[in-house]
N, C-alpha and C positions, 0 to 999 in steps of 0.2 A: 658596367662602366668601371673602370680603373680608378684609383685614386688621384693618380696623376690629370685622371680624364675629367674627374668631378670638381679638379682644384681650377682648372682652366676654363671650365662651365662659370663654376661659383665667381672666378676672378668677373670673365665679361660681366656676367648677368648686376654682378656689384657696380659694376665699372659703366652699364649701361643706363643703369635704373637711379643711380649715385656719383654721377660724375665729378661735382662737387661737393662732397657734403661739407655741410657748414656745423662750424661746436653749437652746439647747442645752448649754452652760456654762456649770459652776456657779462663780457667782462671788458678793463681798460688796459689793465696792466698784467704781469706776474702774479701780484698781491690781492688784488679783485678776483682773479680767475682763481685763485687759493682759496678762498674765503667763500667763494660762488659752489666749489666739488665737496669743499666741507660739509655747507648745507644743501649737496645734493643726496648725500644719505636720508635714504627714504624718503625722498620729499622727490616729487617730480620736476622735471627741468622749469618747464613752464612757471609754477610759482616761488621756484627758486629766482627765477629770472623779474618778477616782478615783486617781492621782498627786497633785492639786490638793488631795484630803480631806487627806492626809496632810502634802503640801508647807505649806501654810498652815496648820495646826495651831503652826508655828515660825516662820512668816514671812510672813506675811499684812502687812507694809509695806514701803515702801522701807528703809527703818533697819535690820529684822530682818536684808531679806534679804541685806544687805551682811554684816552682822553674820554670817550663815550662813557666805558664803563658796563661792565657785567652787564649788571640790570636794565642799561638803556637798551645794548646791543640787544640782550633779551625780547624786548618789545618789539622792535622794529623784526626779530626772526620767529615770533611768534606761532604764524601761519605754516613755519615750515616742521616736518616731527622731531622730537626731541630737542625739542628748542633750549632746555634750560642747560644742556650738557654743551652742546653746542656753541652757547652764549661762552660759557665758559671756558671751552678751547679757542675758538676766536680770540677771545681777550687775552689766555696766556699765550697762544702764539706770536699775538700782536706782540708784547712784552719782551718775547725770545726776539724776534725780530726788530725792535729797538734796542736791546740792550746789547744783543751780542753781532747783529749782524746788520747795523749801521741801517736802519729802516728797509735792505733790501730782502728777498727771498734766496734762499740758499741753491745753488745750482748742482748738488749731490743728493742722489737718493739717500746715502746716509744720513743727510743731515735733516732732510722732509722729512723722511722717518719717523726721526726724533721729534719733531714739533707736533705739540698737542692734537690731535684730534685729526692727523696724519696716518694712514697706511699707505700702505704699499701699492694701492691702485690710484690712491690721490696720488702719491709721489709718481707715480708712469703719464698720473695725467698733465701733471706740470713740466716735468722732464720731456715730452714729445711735443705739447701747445707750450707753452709759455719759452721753452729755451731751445725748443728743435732738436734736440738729445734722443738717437733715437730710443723707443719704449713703447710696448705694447699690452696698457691699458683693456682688462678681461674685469665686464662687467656682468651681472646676469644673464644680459641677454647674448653676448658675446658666448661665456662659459658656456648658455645653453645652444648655441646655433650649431658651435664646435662639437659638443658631440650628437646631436643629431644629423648634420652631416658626414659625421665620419672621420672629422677630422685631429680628434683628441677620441680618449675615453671616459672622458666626463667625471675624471676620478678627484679632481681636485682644480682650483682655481688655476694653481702654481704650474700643476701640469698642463694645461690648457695654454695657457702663456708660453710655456717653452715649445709645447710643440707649434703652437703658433709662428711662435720665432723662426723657428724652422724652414715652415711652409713659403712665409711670404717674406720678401728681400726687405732691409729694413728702412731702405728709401723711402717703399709703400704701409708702414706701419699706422702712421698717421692719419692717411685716407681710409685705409681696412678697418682697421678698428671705428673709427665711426659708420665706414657704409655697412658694419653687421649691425652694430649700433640701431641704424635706422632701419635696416631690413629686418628685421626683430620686431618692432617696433611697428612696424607697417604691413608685414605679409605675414611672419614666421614665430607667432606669440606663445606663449607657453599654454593658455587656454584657450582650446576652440580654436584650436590649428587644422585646418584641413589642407591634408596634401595637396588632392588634385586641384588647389587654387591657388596654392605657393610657388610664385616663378621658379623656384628653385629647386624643391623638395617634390615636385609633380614630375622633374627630369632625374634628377639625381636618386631620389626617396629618401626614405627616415630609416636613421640608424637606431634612434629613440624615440620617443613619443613627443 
């Protein structure tokens, strides 16, 4: 099978299995859905999303969450890991974003960047949900899909994204990324992967393990 032939495979089979995928993060705004991929570092969606019910019930803005304060926000993001780092770039981001940018969230990767507790996968994930910009968000399970099927060489996050870019127009950036997201996540796991039961990997195969 061609590359071209495995990319048109992988498109349907995403496209069949995932026709809508929904984010995974519940969020209201910009500023929630910010606050939501922050503490999605190492904490799974799931009780990211049920921390967040509670967190924002008191602080669903920049102003609130100032107003909270380190220690509160702390508590309320407890349950998620590294809470106390965490606690701490929410509040000074909150801060950045009252003082310099009139309570809203910046619409530049350079400028996400810059705000605490901010990389480069957080900023692709705002930039594509929150503002429609497009951006093409490479999480574990993405970095790892890509080169097992062949589609990167697995050499770096950075590379993985570009070639990404590449592959898929960037219309569909938005949908892709989350249906590998979920096909990861659901068929194609880094443990106790078995081909011959992966919709995908049992036609195409494994470039990696």
């Amino acid at each position: 099978m061609t590359k071209k032939d495995r990319i048109t495979f992988i498109n349907q089979k995403l496209d069949e299995l995932f026709p809508n995928p929904p984010i995974p993060l519940n969020y209201r705004d910009p500023f929630t859905l910010l606050v939501a991929v922050v503490l999605s570092a190492q904490c799974t969606d799931a009780r990211v999303n049920l921390v967040t019910a509670e967190l924002f019930k008191v602080a669903d803005t920049p102003a609130k969450m100032v107003a909270l304060g380190v220690d509160k926000i702390a508590e309320y993001i407890k349950p998620c890991g590294l809470y106390q780092n965490k606690s701490r770039n929410i509040f000074k981001l909150s801060q950045i974003l009252v003082e310099k940018y009139n309570g809203k969230v910046p619409q530049t990767f350079e400028e996400l960047e810059a705000l605490p507790g901010v990389g480069h996968k957080t900023a692709s994930v705002m930039m594509i949900h929150a503002f429609k910009i497009p951006a093409f968000p490479v999480d574990t399970h993405i970095h790892r899909l890509a080169a097992r099927w062949g589609l990167s060489d697995g050499s770096s996050v950075e590379r993985t994204e570009a070639d990404l870019k590449k592959i898929f127009p960037p219309e569909s950036w938005e949908r892709k990324h989350l249906q590998i997201i979920l096909f990861g996540r659901t068929y194609c796991k880094a443990m106790g992967h078995k081909v011959d039961q992966c919709p995908i990997c049992s036609t195409i195969g494994c470039k990696t393990k």
